[in-house]
C-alpha positions in Angstrom: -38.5 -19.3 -20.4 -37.5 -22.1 -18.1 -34.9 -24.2 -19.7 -34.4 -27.9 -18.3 -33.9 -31.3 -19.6 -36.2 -34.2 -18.9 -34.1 -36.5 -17.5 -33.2 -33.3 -14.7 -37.3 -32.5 -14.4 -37.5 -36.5 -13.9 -35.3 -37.3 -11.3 -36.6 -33.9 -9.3 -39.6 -35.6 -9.4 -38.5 -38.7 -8.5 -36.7 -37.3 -5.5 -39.4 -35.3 -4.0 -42.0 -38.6 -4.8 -39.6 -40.6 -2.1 -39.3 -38.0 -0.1 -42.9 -37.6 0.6 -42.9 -41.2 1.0 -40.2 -40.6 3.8 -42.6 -38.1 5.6 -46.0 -41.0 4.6 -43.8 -44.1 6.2 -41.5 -42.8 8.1 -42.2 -39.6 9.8 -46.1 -39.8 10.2 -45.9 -43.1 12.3 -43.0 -41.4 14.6 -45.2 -38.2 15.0 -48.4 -40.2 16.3 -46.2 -42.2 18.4 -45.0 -39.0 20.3 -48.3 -37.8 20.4 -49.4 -40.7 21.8 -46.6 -40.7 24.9 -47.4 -37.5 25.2 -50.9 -37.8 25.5 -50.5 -40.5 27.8 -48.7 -38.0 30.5 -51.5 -35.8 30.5 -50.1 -33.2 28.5 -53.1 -31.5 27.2 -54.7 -31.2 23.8 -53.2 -32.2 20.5 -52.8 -28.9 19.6 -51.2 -27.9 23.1 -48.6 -31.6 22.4 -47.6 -30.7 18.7 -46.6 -27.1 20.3 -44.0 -29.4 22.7 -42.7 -31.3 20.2 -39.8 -31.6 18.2 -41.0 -33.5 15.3 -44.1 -31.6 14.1 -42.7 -28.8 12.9 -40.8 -30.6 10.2 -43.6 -32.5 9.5 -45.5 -29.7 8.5 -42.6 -27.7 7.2 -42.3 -30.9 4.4 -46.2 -31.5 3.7 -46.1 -27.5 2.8 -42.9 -27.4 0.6 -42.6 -31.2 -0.8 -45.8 -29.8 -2.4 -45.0 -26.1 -3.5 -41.5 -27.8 -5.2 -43.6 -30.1 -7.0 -45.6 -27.8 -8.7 -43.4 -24.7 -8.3 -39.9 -25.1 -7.7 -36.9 -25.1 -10.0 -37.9 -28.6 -11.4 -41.7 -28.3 -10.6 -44.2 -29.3 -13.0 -45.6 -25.6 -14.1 -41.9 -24.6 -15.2 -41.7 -28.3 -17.0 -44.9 -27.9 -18.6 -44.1 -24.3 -20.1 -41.2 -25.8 -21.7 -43.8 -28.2 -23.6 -45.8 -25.6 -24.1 -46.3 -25.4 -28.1 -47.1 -28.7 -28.4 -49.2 -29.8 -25.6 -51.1 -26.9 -26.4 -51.6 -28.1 -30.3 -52.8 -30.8 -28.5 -55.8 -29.0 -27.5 -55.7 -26.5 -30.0 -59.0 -28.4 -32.4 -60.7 -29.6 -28.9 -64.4 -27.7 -28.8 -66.1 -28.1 -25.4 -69.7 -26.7 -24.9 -70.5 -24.4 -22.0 -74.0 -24.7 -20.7 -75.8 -21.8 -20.9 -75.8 -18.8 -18.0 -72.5 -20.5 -16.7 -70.8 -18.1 -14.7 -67.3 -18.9 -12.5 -67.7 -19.2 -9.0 -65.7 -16.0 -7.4 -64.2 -18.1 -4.9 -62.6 -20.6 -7.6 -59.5 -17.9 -8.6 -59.4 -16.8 -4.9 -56.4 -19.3 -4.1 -54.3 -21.3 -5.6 -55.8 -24.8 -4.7 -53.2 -27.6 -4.1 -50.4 -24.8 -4.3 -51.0 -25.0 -8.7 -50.1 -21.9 -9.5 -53.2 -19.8 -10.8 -55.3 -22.8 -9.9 -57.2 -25.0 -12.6 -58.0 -21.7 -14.7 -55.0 -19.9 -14.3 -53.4 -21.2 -18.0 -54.0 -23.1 -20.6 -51.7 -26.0 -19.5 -53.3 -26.4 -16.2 -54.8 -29.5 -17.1 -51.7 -31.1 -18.3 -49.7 -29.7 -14.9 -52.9 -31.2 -12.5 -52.4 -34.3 -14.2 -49.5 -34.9 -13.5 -49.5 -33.5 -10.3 -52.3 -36.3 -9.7 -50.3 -39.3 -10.6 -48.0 -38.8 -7.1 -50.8 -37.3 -4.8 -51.6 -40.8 -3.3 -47.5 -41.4 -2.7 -48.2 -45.3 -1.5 -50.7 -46.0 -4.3 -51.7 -45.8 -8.0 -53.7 -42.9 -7.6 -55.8 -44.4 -10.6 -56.8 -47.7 -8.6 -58.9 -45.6 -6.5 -61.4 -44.6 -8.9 -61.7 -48.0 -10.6 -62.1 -48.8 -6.7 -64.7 -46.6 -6.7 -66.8 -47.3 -9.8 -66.4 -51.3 -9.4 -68.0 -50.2 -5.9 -71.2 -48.5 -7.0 -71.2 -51.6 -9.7 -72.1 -53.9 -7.0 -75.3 -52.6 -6.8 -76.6 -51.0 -9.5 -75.9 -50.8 -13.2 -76.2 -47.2 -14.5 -78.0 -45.6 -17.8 -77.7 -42.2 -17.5 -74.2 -40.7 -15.7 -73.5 -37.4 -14.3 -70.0 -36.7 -13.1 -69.4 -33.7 -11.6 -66.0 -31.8 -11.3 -64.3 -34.7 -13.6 -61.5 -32.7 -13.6 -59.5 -34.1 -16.6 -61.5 -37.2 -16.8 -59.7 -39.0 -14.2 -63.3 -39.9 -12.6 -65.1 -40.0 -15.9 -62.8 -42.6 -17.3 -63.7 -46.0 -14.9 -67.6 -44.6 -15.4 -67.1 -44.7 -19.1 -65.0 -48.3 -19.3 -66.9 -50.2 -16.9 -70.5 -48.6 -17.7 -70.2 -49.1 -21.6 -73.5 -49.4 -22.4 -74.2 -45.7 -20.3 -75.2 -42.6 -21.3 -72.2 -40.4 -19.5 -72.0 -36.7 -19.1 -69.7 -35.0 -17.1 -68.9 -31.1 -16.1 -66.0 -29.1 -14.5 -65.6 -25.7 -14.0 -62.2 -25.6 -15.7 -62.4 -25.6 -19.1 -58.4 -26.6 -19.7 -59.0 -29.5 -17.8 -61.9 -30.2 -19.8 -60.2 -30.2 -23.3 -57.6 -32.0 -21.5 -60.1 -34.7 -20.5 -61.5 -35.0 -23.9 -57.9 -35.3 -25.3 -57.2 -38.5 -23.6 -60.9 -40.0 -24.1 -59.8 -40.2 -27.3 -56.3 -41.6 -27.2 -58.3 -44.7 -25.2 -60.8 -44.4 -28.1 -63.6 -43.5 -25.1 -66.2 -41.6 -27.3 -69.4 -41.6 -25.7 -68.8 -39.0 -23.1 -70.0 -35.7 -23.0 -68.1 -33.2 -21.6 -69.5 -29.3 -20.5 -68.2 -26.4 -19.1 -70.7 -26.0 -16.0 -71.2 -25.4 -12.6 -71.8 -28.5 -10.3 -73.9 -26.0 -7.6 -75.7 -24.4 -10.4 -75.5 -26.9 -13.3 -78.2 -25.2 -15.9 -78.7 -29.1 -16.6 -82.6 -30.5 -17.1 -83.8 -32.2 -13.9 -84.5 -35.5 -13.6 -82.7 -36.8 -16.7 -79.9 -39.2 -14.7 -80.0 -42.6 -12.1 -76.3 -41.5 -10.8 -75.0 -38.3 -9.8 -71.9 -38.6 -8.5 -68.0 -36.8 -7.5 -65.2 -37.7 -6.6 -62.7 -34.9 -4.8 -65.0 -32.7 -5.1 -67.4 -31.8 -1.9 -63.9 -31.1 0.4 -63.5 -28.1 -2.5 -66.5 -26.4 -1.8 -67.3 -23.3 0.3 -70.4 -24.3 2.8 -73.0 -22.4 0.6 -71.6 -24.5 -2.8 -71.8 -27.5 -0.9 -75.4 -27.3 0.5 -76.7 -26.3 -2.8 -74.5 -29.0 -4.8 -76.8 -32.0 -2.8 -80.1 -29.6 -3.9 -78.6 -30.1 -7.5 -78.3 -33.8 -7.1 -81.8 -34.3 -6.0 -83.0 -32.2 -8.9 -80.7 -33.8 -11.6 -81.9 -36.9 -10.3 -84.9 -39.3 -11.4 -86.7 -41.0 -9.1 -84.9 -43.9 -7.4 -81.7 -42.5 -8.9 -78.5 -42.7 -6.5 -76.0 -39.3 -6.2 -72.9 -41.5 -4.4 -69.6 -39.6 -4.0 -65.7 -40.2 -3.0 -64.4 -38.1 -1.0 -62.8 -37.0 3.0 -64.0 -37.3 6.0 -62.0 -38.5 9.1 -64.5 -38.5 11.7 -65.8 -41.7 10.0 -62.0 -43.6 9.9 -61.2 -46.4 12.0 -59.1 -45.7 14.9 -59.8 -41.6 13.9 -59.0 -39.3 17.1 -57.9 -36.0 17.7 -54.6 -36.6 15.9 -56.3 -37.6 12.9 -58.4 -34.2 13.2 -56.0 -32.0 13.4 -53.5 -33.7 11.1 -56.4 -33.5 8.7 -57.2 -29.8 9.5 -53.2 -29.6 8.6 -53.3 -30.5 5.5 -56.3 -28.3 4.6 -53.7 -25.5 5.2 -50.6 -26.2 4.5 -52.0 -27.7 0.8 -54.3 -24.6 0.2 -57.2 -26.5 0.4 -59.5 -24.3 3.2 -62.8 -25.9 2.6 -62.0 -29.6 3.8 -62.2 -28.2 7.4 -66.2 -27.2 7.3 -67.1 -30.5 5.2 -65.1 -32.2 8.2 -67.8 -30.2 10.0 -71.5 -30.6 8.2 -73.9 -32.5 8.9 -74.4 -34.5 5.9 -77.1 -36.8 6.5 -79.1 -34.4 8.1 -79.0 -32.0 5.1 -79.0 -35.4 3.0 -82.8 -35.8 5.1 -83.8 -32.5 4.6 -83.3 -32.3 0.8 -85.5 -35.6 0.8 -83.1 -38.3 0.2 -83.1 -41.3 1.5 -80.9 -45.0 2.1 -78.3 -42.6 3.4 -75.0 -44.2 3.8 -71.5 -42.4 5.0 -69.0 -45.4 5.4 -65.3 -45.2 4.9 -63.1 -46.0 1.6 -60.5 -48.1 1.0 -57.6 -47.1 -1.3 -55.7 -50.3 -0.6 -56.5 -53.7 0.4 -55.0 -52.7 4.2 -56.3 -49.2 4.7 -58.8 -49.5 6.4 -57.1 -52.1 9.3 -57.2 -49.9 12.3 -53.4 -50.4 13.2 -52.3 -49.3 9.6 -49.6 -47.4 10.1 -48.6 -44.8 7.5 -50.2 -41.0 6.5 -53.6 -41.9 4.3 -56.4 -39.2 3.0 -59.6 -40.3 5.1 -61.5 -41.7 2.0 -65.1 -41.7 2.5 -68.1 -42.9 0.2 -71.2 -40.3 0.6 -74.5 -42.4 -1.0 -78.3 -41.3 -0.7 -80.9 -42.2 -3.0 -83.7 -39.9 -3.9 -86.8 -41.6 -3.3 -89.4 -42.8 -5.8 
């Protein structure tokens, strides 16, 4: 067994939390500079200027390991965690989450560790806890929690929803801003992780949130009645799916859905960023490797509306997010996640 203190495991954090900041505020803006002289001389494709210069390679060497040491390393959070491990899992140890029936787990979900978690979001029964926290520090500039209130007060603009479905709530952090600003709501929402799920119950209830139901399920091939919910929605989820899961998670939607119901959901795209280039691109495609995340490169790629049109839907929207109150300025400066709100409505 691991042994550490907290204070040690805190200040890890703490350092690799600023350093990422460094490499957000710092090294980013210096990187696009280059690229920018550089492209100004005529010196080819982005791929072909990143080879020449002398920054990148850092860059990419830091997005890669800031993130294995954080969940990994000699103070990462899955060592921490198994320290705690007796009584985070008594925690969970009474928590009873339904599985919908035929549920099956996607091969492709064990086929990588996504995000560098070891053994992904299934790989132990503390995976929850460790994604968690991982989350807390994965928007380095921002409370990564604003977003989805963000998000929710968004959608509450123009509609006022009865019947919820989130899908992939992870541990709740989705579910949660549903749940608090739609009171009055009928709210279910599925994963396919079941740790996360008794995670997500867990803290429902130390907010005293008791009106969500949570099931083990698949969102491509939920089991779930159709036509039962006005809002289908995700957030982080489509960028996780391979092409096929994807396709077939919009066909769910439009089946879950009643008439004039909305599926609306958060997530990246860069094409649709202000200011978005071929830097952005293939800082973007970047990430998807160097943070073990393979699909965000073909939803980069799909044509969403016109497999939105196909399916049906209609009032199709695909506008850019923002996290902060300057995001979405097209001289902001510093490293961002292209946030992007996906809506459609299925017609009535």
């Amino acid at each position: 067994m691991n042994h550490m203190d907290g204070r040690s495991f805190s200040a890890a954090q703490d350092f690799l939390l600023e350093a990422k900041k460094f490499w957000t505020t710092q090294m980013y803006p210096l990187l696009r500079q280059q690229d920018q002289a550089m492209a100004a001389t005529g010196a080819g494709p982005v791929h072909a200027r990143m080879q020449q210069s002398d920054l990148y390679p850092f860059f990419a060497w830091m997005e890669r390991h800031l993130q294995r040491m954080k969940y990994a390393g000699r103070y990462g959070l899955a060592p921490w965690h198994d320290t705690q491990r007796a009584e985070l899992e008594q925690h969970l140890s009474a928590i009873s989450i339904d599985i919908v029936p035929g549920f099956a787990l996607p091969p492709y979900y064990r086929s990588f560790d996504v995000h560098q978690h070891p053994g992904g979001l299934m790989g132990d029964s503390l995976a929850g806890f460790v994604y968690e926290r991982g989350a807390r520090s994965t928007t380095p500039l921002d409370k990564h929690f604003d977003l989805h209130h963000r998000f929710t007060n968004l959608i509450a603009q123009w509609m006022q929803p009865q019947r919820i479905l989130d899908l992939g709530c992870g541990f709740g952090k989705s579910t949660r801003p549903f749940a608090q600003t739609f009171a009055q709501a009928q709210l279910t929402a599925t994963d396919l992780s079941m740790p996360c799920l008794k995670l997500a119950r867990h803290l429902d209830a130390k907010e005293h949130i008791g009106h969500v139901t949570y099931l083990q399920a698949d969102a491509c091939a939920s089991g779930l009645p159709g036509a039962r919910h006005d809002l289908v929605t995700s957030t982080m989820l489509l960028h996780e799916l391979p092409l096929p899961h994807l396709r077939e998670l919009f066909a769910q939607a439009y089946h879950l859905l009643e008439p004039g119901g909305w599926t609306v959901h958060l997530d990246f795209l860069p094409q649709v960023q202000p200011g978005a280039d071929e830097f952005t691109h293939f800082i973007h495609a970047g990430h998807s490797v160097r943070n073990n995340e393979p699909y965000m490169q073909s939803l980069a790629a799909f044509d969403l509306k016109g497999h939105l049109q196909g399916l049906g839907f209609s009032d199709i929207s695909i506008e850019p997010f923002a996290e902060n109150d300057q995001a979405l300025q097209a001289d902001y400066p510093f490293w961002r996640f292209p946030w992007t709100v996906v809506k459609a409505r299925k017609p009535l």
